[in-house]
C-alpha positions as CSV (number, residue, x, y, z in Angstrom):
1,X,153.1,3.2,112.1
2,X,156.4,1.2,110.8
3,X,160.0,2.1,111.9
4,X,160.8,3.2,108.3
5,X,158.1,5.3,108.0
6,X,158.3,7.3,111.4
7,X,162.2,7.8,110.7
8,X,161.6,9.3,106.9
9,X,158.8,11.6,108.8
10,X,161.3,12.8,111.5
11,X,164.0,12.9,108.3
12,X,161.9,14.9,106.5
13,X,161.1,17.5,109.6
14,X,164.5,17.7,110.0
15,X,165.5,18.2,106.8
16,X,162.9,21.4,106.1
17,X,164.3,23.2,109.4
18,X,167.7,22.4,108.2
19,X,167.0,24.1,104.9
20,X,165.4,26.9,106.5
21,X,168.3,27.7,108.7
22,X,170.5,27.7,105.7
23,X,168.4,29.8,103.6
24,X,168.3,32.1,106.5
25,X,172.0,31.7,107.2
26,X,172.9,32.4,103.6
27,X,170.7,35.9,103.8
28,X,172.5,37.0,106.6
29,X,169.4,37.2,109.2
30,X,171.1,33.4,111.2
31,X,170.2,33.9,115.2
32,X,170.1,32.0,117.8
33,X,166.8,30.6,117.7
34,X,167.0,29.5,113.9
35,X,170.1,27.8,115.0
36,X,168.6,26.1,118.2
37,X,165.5,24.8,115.9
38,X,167.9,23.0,113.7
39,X,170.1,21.3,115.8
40,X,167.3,20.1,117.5
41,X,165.6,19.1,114.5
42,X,168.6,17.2,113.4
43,X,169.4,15.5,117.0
44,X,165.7,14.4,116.7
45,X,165.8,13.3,113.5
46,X,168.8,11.4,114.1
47,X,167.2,9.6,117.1
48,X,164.1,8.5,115.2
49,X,165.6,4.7,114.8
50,X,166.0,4.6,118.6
51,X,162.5,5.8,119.8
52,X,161.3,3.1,117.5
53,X,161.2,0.7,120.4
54,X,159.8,3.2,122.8
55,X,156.1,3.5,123.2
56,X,155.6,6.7,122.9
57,X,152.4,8.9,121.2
58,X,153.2,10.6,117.4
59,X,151.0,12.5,115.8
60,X,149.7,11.4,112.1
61,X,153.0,11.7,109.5
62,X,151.9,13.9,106.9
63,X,151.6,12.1,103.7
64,X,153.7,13.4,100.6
65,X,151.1,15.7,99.4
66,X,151.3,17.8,102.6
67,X,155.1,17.9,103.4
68,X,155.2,18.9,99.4
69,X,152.5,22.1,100.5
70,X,154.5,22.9,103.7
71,X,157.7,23.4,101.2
72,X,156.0,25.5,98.7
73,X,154.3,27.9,101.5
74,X,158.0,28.2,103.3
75,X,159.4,29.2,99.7
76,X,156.8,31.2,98.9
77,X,157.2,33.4,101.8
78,X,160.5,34.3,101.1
79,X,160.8,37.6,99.4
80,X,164.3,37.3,97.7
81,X,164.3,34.9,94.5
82,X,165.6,30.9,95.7
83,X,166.2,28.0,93.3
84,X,167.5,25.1,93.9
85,X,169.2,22.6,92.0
86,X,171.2,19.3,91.1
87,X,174.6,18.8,90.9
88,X,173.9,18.5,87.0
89,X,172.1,21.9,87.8
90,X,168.7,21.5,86.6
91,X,166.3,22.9,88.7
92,X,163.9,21.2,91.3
93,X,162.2,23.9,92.6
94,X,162.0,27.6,93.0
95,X,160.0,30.3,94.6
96,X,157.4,32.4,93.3
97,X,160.0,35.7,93.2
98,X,162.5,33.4,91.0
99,X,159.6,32.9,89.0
100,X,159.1,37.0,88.6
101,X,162.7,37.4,87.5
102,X,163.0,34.2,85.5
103,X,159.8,33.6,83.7
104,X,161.4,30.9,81.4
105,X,162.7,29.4,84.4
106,X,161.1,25.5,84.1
107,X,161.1,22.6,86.7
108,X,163.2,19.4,85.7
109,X,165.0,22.2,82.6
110,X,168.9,23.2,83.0
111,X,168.9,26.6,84.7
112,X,171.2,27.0,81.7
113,X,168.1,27.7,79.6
114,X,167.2,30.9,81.5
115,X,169.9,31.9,83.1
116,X,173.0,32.5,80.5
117,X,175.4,33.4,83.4
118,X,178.9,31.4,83.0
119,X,180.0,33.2,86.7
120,X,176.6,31.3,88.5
121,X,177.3,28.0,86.2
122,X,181.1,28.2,87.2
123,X,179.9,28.5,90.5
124,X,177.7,25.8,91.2
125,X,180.4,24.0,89.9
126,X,183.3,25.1,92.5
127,X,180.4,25.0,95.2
128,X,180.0,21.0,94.6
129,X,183.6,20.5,94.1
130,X,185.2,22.1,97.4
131,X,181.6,22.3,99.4
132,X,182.3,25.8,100.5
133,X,179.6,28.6,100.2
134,X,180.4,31.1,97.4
135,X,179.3,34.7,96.8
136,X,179.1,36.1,92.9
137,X,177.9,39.1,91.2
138,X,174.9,38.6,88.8
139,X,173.6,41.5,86.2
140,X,171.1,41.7,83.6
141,X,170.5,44.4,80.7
142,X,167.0,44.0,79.8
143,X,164.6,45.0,80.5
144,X,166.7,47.7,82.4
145,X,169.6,46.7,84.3
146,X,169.9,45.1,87.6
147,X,172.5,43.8,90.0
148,X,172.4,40.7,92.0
149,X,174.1,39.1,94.6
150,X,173.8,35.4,94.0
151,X,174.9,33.1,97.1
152,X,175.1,29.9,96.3
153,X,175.7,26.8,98.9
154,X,175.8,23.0,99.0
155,X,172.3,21.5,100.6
156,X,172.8,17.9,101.4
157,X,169.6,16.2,101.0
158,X,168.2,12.6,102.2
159,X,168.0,9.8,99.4
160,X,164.4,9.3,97.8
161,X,162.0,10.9,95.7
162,X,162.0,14.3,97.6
163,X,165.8,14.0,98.4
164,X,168.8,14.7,96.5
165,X,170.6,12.1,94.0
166,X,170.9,8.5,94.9
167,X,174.2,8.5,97.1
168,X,173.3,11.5,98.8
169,X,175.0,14.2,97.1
170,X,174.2,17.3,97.6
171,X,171.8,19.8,95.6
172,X,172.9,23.2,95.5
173,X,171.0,26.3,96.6
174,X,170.7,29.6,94.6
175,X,170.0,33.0,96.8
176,X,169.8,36.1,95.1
177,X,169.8,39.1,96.7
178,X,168.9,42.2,94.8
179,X,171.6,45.1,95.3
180,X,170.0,47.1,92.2
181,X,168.2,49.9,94.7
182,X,171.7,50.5,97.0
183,X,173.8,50.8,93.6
184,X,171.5,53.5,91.8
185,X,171.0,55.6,95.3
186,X,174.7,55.6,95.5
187,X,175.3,56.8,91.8
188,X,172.2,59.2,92.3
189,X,174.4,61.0,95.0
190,X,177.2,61.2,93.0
191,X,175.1,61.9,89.4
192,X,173.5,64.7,91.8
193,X,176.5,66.5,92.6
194,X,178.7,66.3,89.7
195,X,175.4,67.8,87.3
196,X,174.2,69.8,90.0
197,X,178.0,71.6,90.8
198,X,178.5,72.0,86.7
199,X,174.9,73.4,86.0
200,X,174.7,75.9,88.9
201,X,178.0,77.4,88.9
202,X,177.0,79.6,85.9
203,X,174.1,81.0,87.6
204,X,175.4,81.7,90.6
205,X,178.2,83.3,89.1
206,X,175.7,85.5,87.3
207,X,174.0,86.3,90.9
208,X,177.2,86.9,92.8
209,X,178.2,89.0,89.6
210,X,174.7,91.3,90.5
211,X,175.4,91.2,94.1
212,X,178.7,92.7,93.9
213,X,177.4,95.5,91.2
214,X,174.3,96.4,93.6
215,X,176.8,96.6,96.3
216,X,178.8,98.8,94.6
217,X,178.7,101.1,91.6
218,X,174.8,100.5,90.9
219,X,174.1,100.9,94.9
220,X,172.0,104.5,94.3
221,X,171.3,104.0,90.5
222,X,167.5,103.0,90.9
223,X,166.6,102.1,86.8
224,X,169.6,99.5,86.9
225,X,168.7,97.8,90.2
226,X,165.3,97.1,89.2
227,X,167.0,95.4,86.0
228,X,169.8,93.7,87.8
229,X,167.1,92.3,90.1
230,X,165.1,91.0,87.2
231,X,168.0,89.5,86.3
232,X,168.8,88.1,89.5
233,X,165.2,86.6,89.4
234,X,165.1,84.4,86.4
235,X,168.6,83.5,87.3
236,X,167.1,81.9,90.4
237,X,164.2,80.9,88.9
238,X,166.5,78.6,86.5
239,X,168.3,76.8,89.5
240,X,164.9,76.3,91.3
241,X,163.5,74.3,88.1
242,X,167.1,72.5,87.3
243,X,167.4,71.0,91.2
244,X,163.6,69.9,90.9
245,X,164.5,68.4,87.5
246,X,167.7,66.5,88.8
247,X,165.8,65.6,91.8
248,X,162.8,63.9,89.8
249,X,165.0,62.5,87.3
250,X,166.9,60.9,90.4
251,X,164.3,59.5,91.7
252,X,162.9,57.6,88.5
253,X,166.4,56.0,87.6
254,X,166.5,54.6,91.5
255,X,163.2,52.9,90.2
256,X,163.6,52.0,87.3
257,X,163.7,48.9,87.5
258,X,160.6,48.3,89.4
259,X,157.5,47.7,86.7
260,X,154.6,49.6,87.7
261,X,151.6,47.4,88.1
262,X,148.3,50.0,88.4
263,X,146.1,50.2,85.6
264,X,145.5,54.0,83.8
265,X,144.1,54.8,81.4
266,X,146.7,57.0,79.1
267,X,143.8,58.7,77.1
268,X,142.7,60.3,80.1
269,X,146.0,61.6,81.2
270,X,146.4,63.0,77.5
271,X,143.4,64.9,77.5
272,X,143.9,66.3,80.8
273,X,147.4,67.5,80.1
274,X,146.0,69.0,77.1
275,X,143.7,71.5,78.9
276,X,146.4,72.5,81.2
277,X,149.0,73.1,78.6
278,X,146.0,75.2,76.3
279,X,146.8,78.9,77.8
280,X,151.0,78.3,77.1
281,X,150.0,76.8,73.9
282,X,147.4,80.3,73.3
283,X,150.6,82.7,74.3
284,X,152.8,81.4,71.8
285,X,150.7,81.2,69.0
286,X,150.4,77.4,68.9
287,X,146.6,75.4,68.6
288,X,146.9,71.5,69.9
289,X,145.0,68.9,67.3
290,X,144.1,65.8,69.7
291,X,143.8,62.5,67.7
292,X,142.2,59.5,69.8
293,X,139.6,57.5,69.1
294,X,136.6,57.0,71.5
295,X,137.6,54.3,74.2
296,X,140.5,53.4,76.6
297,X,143.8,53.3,76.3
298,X,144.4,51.2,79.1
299,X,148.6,50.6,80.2
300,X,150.2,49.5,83.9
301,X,151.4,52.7,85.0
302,X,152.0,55.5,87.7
303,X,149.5,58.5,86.3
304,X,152.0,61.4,88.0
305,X,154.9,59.8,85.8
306,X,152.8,59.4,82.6
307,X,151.5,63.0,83.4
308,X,155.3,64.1,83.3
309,X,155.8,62.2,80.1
310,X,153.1,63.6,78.2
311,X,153.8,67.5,79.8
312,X,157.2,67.3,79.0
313,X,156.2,66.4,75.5
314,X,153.6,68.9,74.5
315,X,155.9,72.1,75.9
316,X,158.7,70.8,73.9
317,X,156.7,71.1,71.2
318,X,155.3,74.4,72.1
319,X,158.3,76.1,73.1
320,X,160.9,74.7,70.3
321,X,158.1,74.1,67.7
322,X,157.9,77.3,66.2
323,X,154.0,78.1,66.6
324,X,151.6,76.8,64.1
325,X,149.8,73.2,65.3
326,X,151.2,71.0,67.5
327,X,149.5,67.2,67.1
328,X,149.0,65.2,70.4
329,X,148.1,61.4,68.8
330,X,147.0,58.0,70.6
331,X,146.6,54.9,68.9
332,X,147.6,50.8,68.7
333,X,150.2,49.1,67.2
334,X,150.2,45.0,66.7
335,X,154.0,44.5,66.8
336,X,154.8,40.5,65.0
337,X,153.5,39.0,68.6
338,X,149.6,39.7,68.4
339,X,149.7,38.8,72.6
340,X,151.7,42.0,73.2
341,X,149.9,45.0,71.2
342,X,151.1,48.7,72.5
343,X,149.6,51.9,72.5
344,X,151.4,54.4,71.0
345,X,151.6,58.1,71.8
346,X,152.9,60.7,69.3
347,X,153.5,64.3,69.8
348,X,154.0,66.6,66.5
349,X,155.3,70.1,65.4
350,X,155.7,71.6,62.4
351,X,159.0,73.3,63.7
352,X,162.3,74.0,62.2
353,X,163.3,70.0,62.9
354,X,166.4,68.7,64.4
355,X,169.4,67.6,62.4
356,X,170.4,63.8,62.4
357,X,173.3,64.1,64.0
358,X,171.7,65.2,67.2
359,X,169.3,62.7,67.8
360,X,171.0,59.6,69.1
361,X,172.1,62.3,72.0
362,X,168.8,63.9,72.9
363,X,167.8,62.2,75.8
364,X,171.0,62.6,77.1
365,X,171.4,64.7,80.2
366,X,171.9,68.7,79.6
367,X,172.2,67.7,75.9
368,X,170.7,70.8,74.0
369,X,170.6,71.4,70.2
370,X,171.1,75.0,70.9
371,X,172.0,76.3,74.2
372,X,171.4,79.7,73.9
373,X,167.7,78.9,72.6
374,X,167.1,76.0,75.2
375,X,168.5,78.4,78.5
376,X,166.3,81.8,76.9
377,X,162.9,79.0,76.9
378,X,163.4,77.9,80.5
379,X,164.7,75.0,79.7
380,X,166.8,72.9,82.0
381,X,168.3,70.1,79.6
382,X,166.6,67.0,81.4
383,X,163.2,66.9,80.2
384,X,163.8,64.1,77.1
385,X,165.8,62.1,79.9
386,X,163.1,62.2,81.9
387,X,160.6,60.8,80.0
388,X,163.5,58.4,78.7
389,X,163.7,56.4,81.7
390,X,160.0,56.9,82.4
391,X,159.2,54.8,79.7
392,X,161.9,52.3,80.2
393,X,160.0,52.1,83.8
394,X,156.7,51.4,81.8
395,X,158.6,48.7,79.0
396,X,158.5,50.6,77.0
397,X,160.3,52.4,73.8
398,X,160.8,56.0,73.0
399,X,161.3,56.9,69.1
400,X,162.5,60.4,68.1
401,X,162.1,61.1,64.2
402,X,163.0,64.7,63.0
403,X,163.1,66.1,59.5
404,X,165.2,69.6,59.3
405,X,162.2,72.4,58.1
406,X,159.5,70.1,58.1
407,X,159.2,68.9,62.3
408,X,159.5,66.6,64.6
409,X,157.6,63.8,66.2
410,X,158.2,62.0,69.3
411,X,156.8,58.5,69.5
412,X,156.5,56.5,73.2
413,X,155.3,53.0,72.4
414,X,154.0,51.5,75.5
415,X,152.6,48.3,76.3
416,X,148.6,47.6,76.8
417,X,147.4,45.8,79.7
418,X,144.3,43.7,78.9
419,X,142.5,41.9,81.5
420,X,142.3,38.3,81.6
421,X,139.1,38.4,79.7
422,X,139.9,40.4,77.5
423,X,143.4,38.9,76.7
């Protein structure tokens, strides 16, 4: 084996624990060990033009093909998105998580193209300038929004085809570090307590108001206990149902912004909700009309959600409808993209309708049309926000069309998974 090539193997060795350790050190996880590996790595590496004259036994140098797979399986085992790029920051390679977030994210493209962020651009920029590690903040909107913490550091690389720039300037490296879980936990709690302390105080006012009346004047008067406790009841009843509301709605926005990724099949769910919801739906007067078309509705999706979605639906209807038929609809829609068709699932009443002005607010939390109405049904006020950011789980979109006299309809458009062979 030649001098050259031994020294660009040990180069190379040393190089991919160097990066390693940095990638490591940038995360936050550094020990001892990651640092003893790359100083020694480095040392050796260094020392590869002197053992050139000593006869020592090497095993086979990996040929290009190789060291490239040993770099792809080390990114691909990181969990956390990593690119890295030039100093004219287009990319050279990235991981398969940067991949998941960034799907227009190319090799040899500016990471300008799919990542419009002027505080990671700026950065990059200050990183190669001074050569000092930075820390920025990195959001997106859509398709629900999510917080990063991007670290970005100088990574001086060898010359050559696998290295950095002739002169050996250095690339920059691109960690990001997904903060969106700690952020909604942390607004859950305070979400939680600010709607849970401003919907329970009025019943529990109501029940200390009882309390105080049993204890008192209505202690021996029999006819008016039983009624007070009645009372007293349905008042609890009403914080039992809002605390397991505000608890499920917590738990879907913490979520959100993980896509589910198990097929269902959403015709299913429908017809099974249907038959549970029948005996409400007999008590108040109301017959269901189910229109879906023989076959599978298939969708990515968590069933228990989707069988909130579709309850929460078909008892609005029941309860606000105003008797008569309520319509429970599955069917396709080809949007301009043919590659992306959605299912759509509509839920009818021929009810009194909502005005216009109260739409835009309806999934908004504790938002009710009419209070008195909404509190008398066993209502709770969360039920359209719930299946809100259900569907914005499942990317999808939730239409609300209402007609004052004539009804309402509640569309969720949802997007159909195909198979590979069937796409």
């Amino acid at each position: 084996m030649a001098r050259g090539a031994r020294r660009s193997a040990w180069t190379a060795a040393a190089v991919a624990v160097a990066t390693f350790g940095l990638v490591q050190w940038m995360q936050g996880t550094l020990d001892a060990m990651v640092v003893a590996s790359a100083m020694a790595a480095l040392v050796l590496g260094g020392l590869a033009g002197s053992l050139g004259r000593t006869r020592v036994v090497v095993a086979p140098e990996p040929n290009a093909s190789e060291r490239n797979s040993i770099a792809e399986a080390l990114l691909a085992n990181i969990p956390d998105p990593v690119i890295l790029v030039d100093r004219r920051s287009v990319v050279i390679e990235l991981n398969p998580a940067a991949r998941a977030l960034l799907p227009s994210l190319k090799l040899r493209h500016p990471l300008s193209f799919a990542l419009r962020a002027p505080e990671i651009l700026d950065g990059i920029e200050e990183v190669l300038r001074t050569g000092q590690p930075l820390k920025v903040l990195y959001t997106t909107r859509v398709p629900t929004e999510r917080a990063f913490e991007v670290q970005i550091g100088a990574l001086p690389m060898p010359d050559g085809p696998m290295g950095g720039p002739v002169g050996g300037q250095p690339n920059v490296v691109l960690f990001l570090r997904d903060l969106t879980s700690a952020r909604r936990l942390e607004a859950m709690r305070v979400d939680f307590v600010a709607n849970a302390s401003h919907e329970l105080r009025t019943p529990l006012a109501s029940l200390l108001g009882f309390i105080e009346t049993l204890q008192g004047p209505a202690r021996n008067d029999v006819p008016a206990r039983e009624r007070f406790l009645g009372i007293m009841k349905m008042q609890a009843l009403r914080m039992t149902r809002l605390i397991d509301d505000l608890l499920s709605l917590s738990r879907i926005e913490l979520r959100e912004h993980v896509a589910p990724t198990q097929a269902i099949d959403l015709g299913q769910i429908v017809r099974q909700m249907v038959d549970i919801q029948t005996p409400l739906a007999r008590d108040r007067g109301v017959d269901f009309a189910v229109e879906a078309p023989d076959g599978a509705y298939p969708i990515l999706g968590d069933r228990d959600e989707m069988l909130r979605v579709v309850e929460n639906l078909v008892e609005n209807a029941v309860k606000y409808g105003g008797g008569g038929t309520v319509t429970i609809a599955l069917g396709r829609e080809v949007p301009g993209n043919p590659r992306k068709p959605r299912i759509i699932l509509s839920v009818r009443d021929k009810g009194p309708g909502i005005a216009s002005e109260h739409i835009p607010r309806l999934t908004e939390r504790f938002y009710r049309v009419d209070v008195a109405s909404s509190r008398a049904q066993g209502g709770t006020g969360l039920g359209l926000a719930i299946v809100k950011h259900i569907v914005n789980r499942h990317r999808g979109r939730l239409v609300i069309e209402s007609v004052p006299d004539e009804g309402t309809i509640v569309r969720a458009l949802l997007p159909e998974h195909r198979s590979d062979a069937a796409a």
